[in-house]
C-alpha angles and dihedrals in degrees: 000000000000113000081244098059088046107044074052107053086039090054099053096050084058112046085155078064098057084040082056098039096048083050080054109046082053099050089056093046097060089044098059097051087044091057083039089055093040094053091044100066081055109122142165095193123079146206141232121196122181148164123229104216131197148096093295120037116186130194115237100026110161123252131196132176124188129200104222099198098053104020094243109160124187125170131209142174132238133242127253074260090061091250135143141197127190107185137197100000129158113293115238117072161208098136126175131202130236124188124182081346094298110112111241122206101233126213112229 
């Protein structure tokens, strides 16, 4: 008898056996977008958010963050909030801090 004929027929004399398989189908379903979505967020870069705070905070103050150890340099530029994101940027530290070219010492 072909696999076909047979998973059919099988399949027939146990309609509580399609109800189980369709639950599961789903449930695996589920659980492989839920690991896809898990590995995903994985990432060796990192982020560092601040506020400049003071009497007058301006919009589009330059900053700048440098990675002592390997030299790496990004700038950025603030809110009209005065503040600031550098994302995804090479994990290790230290970092410091540079606003309108005069170093800053940041509270971490």
């Amino acid at each position: 008898m072909p696999l076909n004929r047979w998973l059919t027929k099988s399949l027939y004399l146990c309609p509580q056996l399609i109800y189980y398989m369709k639950k599961a189908k789903i449930l695996l379903g589920l659980l492989f977008l839920g690991v896809g979505t898990i590995a995903y967020a994985q990432t060796t870069q990192a982020s560092i958010v601040g506020k400049i705070t003071g009497k007058n905070v301006q919009e589009k103050v330059k900053v700048a963050i440098v990675n002592e150890s390997t030299g790496f340099r990004t700038v950025t530029e603030t809110n009209s909030k005065g503040e600031y994101i550098f994302k995804e940027i090479p994990l290790g530290g230290p970092y410091t801090v540079i606003v309108n070219d005069e170093k800053r010492k940041a509270t971490m």
